[in-house]
C-alpha positions as CSV (number, residue, x, y, z in Angstrom):
1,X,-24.2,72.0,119.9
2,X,-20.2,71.5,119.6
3,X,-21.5,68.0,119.1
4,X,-23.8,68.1,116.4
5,X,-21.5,70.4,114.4
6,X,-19.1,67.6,114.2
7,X,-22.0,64.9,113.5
8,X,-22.4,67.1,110.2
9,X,-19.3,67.4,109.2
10,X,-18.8,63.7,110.0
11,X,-21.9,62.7,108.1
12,X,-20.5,65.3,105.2
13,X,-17.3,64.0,104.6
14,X,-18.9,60.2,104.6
15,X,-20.8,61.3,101.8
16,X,-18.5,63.1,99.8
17,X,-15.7,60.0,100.1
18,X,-18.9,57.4,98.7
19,X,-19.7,60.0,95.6
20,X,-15.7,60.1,95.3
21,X,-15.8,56.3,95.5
22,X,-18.7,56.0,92.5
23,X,-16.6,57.9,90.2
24,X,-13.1,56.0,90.5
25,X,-15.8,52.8,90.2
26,X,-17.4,54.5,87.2
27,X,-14.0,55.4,85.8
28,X,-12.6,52.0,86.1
29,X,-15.7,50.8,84.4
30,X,-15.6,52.7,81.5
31,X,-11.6,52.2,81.4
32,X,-12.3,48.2,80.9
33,X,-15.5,48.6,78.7
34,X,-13.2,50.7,76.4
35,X,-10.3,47.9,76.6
36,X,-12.6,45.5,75.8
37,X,-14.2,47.2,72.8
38,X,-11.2,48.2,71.4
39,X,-9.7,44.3,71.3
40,X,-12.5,43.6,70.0
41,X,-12.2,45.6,67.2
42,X,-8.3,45.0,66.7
43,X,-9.5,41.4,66.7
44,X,-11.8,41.8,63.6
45,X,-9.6,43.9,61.8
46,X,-6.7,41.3,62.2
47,X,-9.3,39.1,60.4
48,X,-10.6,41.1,57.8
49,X,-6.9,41.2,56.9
50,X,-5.7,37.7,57.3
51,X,-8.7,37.4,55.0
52,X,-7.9,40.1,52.6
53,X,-4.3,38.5,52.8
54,X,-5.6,34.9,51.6
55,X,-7.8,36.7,48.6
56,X,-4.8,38.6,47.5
57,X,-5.1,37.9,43.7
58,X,-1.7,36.2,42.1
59,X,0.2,38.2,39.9
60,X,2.9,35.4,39.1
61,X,3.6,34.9,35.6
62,X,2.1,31.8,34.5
63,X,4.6,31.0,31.1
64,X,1.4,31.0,29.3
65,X,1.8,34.3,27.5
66,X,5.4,33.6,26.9
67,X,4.7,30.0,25.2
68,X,2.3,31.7,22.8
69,X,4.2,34.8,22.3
70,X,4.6,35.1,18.5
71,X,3.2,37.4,15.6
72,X,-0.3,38.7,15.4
73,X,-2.7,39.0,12.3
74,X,-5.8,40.3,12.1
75,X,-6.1,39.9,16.1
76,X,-5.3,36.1,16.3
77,X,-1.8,35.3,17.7
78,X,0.2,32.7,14.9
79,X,1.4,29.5,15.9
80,X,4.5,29.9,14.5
81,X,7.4,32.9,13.9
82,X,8.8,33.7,10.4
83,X,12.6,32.6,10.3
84,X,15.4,34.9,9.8
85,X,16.3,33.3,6.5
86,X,12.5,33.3,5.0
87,X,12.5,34.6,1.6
88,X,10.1,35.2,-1.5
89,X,11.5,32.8,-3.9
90,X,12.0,33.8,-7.4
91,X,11.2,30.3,-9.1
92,X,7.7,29.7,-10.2
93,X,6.2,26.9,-7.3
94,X,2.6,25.8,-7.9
95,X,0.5,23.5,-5.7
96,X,-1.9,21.1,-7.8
97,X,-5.0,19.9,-5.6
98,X,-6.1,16.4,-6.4
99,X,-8.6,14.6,-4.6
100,X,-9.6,11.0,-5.5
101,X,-7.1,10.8,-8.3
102,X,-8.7,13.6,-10.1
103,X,-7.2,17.4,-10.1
104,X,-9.6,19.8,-9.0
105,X,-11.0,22.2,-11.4
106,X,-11.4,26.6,-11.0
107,X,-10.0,28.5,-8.3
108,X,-9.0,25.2,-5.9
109,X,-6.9,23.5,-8.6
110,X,-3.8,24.9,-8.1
111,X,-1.9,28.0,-5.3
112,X,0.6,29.5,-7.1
113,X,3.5,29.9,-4.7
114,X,5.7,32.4,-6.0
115,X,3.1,35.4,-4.7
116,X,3.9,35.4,-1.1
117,X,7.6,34.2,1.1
118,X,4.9,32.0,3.5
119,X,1.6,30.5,3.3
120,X,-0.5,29.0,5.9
121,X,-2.8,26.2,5.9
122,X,-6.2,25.4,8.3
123,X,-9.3,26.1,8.9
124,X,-8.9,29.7,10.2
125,X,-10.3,31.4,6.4
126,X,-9.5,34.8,7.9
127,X,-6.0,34.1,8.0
128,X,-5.2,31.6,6.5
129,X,-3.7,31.5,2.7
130,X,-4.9,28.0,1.8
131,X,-8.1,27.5,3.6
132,X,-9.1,23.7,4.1
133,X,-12.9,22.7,5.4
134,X,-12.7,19.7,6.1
135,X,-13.1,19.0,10.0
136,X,-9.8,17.2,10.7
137,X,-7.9,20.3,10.0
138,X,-6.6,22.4,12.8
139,X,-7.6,26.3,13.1
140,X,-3.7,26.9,12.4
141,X,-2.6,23.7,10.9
142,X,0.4,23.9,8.9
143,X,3.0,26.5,7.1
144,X,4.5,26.3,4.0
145,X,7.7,28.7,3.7
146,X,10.2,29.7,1.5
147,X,14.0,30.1,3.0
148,X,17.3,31.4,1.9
149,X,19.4,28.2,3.1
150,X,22.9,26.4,1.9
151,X,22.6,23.9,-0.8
152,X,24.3,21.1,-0.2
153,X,25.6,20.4,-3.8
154,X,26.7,23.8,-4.6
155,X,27.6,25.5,-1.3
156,X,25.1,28.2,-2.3
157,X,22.4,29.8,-1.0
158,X,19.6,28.6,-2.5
159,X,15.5,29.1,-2.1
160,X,13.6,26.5,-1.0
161,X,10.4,25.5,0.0
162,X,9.6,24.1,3.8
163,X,6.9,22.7,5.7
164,X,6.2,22.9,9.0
165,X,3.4,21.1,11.1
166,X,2.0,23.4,13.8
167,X,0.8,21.3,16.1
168,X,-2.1,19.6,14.8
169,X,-4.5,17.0,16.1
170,X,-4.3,14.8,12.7
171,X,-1.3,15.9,11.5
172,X,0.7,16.5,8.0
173,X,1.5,14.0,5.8
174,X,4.7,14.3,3.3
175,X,4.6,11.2,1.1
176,X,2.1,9.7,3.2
177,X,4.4,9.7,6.1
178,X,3.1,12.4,8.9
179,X,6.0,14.6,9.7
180,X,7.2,15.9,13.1
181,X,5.0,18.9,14.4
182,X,6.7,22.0,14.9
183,X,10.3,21.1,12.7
184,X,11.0,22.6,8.9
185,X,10.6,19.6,6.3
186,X,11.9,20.4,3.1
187,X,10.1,20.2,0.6
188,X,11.4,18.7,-3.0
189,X,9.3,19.1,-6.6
190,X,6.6,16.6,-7.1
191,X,6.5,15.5,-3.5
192,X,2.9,15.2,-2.0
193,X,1.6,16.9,1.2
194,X,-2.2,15.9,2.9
195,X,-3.5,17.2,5.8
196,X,-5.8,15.3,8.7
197,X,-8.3,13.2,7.5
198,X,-9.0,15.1,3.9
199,X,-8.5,13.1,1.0
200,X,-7.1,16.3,-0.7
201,X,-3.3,15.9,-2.0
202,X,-1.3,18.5,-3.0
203,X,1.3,18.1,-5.4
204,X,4.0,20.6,-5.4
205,X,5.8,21.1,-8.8
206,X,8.2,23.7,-10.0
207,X,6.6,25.6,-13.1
208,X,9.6,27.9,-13.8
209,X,10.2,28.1,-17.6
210,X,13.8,27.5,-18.5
């Protein structure tokens, strides 16, 4: 009997040390399933962000803004910035329209000048001054402006009038000689100015009565 007693217990503890076995083995198992998973999913979130990194918009400053910057109007940005010395001159400056040799009759014969310190030329009606239809004309094509600058006969200021291409495809033409985009021309009495392609003139002449 002494005998089998100690068969039991044998047998007993045999079985308890396999059961204790499984569990360390299930244990370790679940241990390197869990590893596994979990570099797995460090792995696809290092890649979602490497992603995420090369999709990250740019929010450099292109120069863009900063090369247009200039005065608005009626929601369009001008092509050009009024001068310190612009002024509303006192004389009375006309522009004649003639076109084919003939002056233009009704409300396109003639601009009177001496209304506004600045007047802009193209296509743009809304905001331009001296609308112009024809399709050679740029949107914004040209400025004429008025500014308080030294004369060189008298040492004095003096108001005169300026014009300044802004860029155009066709350009401005003072005498029938195109002028320099983006540079102040001035301007003398009974000088001619075209723009693009039209065959429109413009004659300016000062109509101040002495």
């Amino acid at each position: 009997r002494d005998r089998d007693r100690d068969r039991d217990r044998d047998r007993s503890g045999d079985r308890d040390r396999d059961r204790s076995g499984d569990r360390d083995r299930a244990l370790v198992s679940r241990k390197r399933s869990s590893s596994a998973s979990s570099s797995s999913s460090g792995g696809s979130t290092s890649s979602s962000e490497d992603a995420a990194e090369k999709k990250k918009p740019n929010w450099e400053t292109t120069g863009m803004l900063k090369k247009d910057e200039g005065q608005t109007y009626k929601g369009r940005v001008l092509k050009w910035k009024q001068p310190g010395d612009m002024k509303q001159s006192k004389r009375k400056w006309v522009l004649y329209v003639f076109k084919d040799g003939k002056a233009l009759e009704g409300e396109d014969a003639y601009f009177d000048l001496s209304l506004h310190p600045a007047f802009m030329f193209g296509r743009d009606a809304p905001i331009c001054d001296i609308p112009l239809a024809h399709p050679s004309i740029s949107m914004q094509h040209a400025v004429l402006v008025f500014r308080s600058t030294v004369s060189e006969n008298t040492d004095k200021n003096t108001i005169r009038p300026f014009i300044m291409d802004l860029g155009s495809t066709n350009g401005t033409f003072l005498n029938k000689e195109r002028i320099r985009s983006n540079t102040y021309e001035s301007l003398t009495p009974n000088c001619m100015l075209q723009f693009g392609n039209s065959s429109r003139e413009f004659i300016l002449m000062d109509a101040t009565k002495v």
